[in-house]
MARGULO-733348 format. One record per residue: x, y, z of N, C-alpha, C, O in turn. Coordinates in pm, whole numbers, plus 50000, padded with zeros to 5 digits. Each point is the difference from the previous one (the first is absolute). Layout:
# residues N
XYZXYZXYZXYZ...
//
This chain:
# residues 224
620462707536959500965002949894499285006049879498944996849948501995013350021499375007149868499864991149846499095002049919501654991450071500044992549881498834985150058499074995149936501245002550150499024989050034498495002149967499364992049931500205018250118498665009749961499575000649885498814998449971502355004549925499665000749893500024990449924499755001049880500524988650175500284984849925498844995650027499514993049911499815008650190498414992750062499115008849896499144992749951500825015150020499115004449912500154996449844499114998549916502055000850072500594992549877499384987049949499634997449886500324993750244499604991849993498784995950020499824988349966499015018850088498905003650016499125003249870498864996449968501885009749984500044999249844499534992649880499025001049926502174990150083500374989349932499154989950010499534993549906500195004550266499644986750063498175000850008499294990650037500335019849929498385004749973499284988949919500534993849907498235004450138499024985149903500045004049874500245012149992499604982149900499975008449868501315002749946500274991649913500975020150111500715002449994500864996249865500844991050013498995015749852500184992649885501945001349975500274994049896500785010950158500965004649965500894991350084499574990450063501555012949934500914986550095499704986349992500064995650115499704997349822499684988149966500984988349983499754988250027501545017349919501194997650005501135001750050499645008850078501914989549952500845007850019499545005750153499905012349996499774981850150499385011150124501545000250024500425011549994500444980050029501505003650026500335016350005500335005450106499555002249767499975009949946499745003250129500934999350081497485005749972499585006350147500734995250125500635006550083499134981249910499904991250167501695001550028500464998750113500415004549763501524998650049500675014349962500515008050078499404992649822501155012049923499055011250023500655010349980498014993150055499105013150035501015002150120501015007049995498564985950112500134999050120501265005750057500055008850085500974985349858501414999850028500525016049939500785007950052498544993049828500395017449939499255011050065500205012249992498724980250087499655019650087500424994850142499275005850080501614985749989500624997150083500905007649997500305007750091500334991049788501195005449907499745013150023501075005050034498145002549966500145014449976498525005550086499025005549949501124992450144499414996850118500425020950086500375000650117499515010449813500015007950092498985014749964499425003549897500675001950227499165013249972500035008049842501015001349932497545003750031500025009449848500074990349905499935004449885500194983050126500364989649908498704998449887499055006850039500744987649860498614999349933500244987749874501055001949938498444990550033500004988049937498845000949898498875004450022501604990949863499374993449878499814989549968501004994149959497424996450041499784989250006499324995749900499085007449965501084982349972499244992149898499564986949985500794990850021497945007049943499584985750020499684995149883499185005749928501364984050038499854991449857499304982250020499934992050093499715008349787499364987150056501244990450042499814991650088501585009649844500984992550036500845009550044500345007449907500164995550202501055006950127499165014750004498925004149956502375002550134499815010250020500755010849921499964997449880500875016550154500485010949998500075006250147499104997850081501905009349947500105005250072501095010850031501174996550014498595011949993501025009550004499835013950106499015006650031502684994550013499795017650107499675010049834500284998649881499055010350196499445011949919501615011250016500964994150049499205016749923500495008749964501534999550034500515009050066500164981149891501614995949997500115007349876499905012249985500354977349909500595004149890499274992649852500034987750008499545015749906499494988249880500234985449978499364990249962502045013350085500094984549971499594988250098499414989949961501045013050204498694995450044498254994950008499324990150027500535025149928498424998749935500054988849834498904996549956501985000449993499744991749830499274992450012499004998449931501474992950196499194988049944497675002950040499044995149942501015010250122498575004350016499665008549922498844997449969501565013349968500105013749874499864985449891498895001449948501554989450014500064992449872498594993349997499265000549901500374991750247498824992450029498945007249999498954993650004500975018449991498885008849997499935000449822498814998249972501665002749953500135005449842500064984749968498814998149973501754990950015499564989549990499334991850012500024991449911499045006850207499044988650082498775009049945499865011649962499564980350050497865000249929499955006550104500544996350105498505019349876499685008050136498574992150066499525006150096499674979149856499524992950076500534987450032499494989150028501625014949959500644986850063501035002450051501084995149965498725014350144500985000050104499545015950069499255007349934501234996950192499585012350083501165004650071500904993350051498945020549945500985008550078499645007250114499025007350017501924989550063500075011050151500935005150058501144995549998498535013750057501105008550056499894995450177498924996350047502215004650027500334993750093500665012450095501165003449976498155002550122500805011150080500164996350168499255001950096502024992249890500504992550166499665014750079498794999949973501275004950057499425009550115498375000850038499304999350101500595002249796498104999750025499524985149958498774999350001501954987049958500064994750046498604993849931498974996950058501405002249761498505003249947500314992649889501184997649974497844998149950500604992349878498665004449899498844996550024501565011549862498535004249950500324999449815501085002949948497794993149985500014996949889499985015749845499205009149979501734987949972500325013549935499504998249872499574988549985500315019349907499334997849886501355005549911500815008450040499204983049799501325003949973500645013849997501215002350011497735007649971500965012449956500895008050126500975007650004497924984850118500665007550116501614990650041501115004950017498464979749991501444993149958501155006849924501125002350045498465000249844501465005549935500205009250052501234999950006498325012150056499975014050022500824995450114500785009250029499374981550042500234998150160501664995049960500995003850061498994985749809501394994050013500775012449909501184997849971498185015449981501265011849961500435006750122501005007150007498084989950102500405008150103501644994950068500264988050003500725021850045501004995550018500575011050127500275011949985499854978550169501475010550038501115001550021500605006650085499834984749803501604996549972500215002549869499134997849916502185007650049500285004249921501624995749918500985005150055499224988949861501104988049982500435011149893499195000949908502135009450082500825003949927501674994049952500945005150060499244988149871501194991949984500314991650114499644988350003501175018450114499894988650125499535011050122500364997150113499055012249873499805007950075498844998750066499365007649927499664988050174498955001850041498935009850099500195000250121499135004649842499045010350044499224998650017499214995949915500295007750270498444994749987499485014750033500615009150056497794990449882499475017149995500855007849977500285007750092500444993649785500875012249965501504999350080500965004949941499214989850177501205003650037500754987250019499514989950053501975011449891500934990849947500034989450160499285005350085501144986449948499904992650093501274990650011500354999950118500324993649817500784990949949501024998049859499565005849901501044990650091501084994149881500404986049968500824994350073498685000249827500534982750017501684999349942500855008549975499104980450022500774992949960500444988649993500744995950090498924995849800499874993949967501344985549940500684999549898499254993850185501064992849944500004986850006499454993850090501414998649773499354990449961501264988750036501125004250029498584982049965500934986850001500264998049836499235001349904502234994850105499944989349901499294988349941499394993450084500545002849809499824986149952501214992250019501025000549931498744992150173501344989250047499524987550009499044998150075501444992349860499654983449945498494997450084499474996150104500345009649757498584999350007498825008450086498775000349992502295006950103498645006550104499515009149907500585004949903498134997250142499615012849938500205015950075500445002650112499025007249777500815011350114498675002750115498874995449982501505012550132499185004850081500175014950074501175001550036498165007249989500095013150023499985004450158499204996550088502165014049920499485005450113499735016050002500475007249913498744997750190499755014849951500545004350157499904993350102500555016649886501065009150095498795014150012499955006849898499264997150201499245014749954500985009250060500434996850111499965012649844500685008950124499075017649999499985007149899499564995550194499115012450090500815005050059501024995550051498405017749945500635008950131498324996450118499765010250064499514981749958499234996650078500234992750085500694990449966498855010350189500634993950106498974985750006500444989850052498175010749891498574997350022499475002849922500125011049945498794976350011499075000549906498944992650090500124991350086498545016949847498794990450016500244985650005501094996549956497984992950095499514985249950500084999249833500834994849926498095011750052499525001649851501295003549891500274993749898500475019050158501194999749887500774991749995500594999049893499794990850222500944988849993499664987749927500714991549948497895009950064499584984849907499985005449855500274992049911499405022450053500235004049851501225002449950500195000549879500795001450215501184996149944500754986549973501054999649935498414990550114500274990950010499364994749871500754993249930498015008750028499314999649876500465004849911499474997149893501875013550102500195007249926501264992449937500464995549895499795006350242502204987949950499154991849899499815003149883499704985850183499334991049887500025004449866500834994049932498515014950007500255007649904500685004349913499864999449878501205006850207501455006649960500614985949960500525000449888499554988050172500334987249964500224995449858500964998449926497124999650066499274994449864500655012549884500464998349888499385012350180500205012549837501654994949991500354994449897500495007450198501634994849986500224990049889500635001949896498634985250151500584990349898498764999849941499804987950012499335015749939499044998049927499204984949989499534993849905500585003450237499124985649989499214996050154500414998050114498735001949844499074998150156500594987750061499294996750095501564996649890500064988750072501525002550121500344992750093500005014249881501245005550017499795001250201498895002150049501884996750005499184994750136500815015450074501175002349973498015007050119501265009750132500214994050065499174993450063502085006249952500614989750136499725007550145499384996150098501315016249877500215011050128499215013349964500185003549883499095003550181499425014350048500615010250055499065007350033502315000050012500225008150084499475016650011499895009249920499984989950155499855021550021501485003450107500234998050119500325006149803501345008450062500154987450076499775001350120500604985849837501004990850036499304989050079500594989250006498565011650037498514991450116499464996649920499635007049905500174980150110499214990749941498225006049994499515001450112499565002049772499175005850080498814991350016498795002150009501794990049991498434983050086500535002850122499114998850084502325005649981499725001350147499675011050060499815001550121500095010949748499565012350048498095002050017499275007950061500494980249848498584998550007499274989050114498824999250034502234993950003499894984450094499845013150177499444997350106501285015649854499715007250133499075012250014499525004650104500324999549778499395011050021498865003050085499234990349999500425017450059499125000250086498444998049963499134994850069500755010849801498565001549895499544980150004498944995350040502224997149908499704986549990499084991850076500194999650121498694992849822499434995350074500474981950018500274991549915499645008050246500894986649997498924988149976499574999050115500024995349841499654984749913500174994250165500984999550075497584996549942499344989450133500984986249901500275001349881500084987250197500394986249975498574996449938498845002250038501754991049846498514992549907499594989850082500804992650056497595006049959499274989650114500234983849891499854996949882500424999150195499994984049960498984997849904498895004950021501394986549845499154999549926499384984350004500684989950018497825010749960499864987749997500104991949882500565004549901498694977450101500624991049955499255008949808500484999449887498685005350148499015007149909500935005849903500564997549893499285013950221500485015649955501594997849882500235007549905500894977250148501224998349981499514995749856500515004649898498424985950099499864993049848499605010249948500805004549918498085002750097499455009849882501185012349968499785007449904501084993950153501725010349964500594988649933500645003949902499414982050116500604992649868499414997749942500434989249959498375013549973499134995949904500495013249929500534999149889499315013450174500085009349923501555002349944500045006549895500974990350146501375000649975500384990549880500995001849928497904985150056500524990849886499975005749888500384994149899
//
């Protein structure tokens, strides 16, 4: 597995004698790393990684800015010796340490292109959202669904998980609050977790091997 690969080196990393960073917070790696390049787990894909003495960063490379914030902020905020950046390329399947100027240079890079609800990747238009929201009804809060509609029959792996990154988005800018949850994803009416649950690009996830009595405590140590 492509993301698996890159998690062993991740952790290879981390888990080195000496090793002054991660000290705190491994949850950060051992759970929410793991699960987000699972998450976006396909060909051309490329990841932004950061190591702090307490958690991580992690982010897909060339979606959209706001994706990239929270690692774009940790770079301009965090002590540049107290903490390290890498770039992460699932095809070659490589995890290599970047120095800041080439970092930023990497998170302007973009091949999506977010015009009102219009989306474009490399110059040519691709999609249309739409965006629509719930009431506030005794007490619920609201939640978003995004509708894309294409004249496309087929998309890449890769454009389906950046659109999917993207609804997210269209969400948070809608009501102006990150907490704000997407309920539903569609592309021209299909759910698109089942357009991604088939696609052919997808790589299918071996059953996780039994963990031992070990392995179970040190994932609740790190979860407390």
């Amino acid at each position: 597995m492509h993301a698996e690969k890159l998690f062993e080196q991740m952790k290879a990393i981390v888990e080195r004698a000496g090793y002054p960073l991660l000290t705190s917070y491994k949850v950060d790696l051992y759970v929410h790393d793991l699960e987000y390049l699972r998450q976006n787990d396909a060909p051309g894909v490329k990841f932004m990684w950061i190591v702090r003495e307490s958690g991580t960063y992690l982010c897909r490379l060339g979606v959209a800015p706001r994706v990239n914030a929270e690692v774009d902020y940790a770079i301009d905020m965090h002590d540049a010796n107290r903490r390290e950046v890498y770039l992460l390329d699932r095809d070659a399947g490589t995890v290599k340490l970047l120095d800041d100027a080439t970092a930023k240079r990497r998170l302007k890079e973009f091949d999506y292109k977010v015009e009102r609800c219009t989306v474009s990747r490399k110059g040519e238009p691709i999609a249309v959202a739409d965006i629509r929201l719930t009431s506030w009804t005794n007490g619920k809060p609201q939640t978003g669904t995004v509708h894309y509609h294409t004249g496309q029959e087929k998309f890449p792996l890769e454009t389906l998980y950046a659109l999917r990154s993207l609804a997210v988005c269209f969400v948070i800018e809608a009501t102006h609050s990150l907490f704000t949850a997407t309920e539903k994803i569609y592309i021209e009416g299909t759910d698109i977790n089942e357009l991604i649950a088939a696609h052919p690009q997808r790589v299918v996830e071996s059953p996780a091997p039994a963990q031992s009595a070990e392995q179970q405590g040190f994932l609740e140590l790190l979860a407390a």
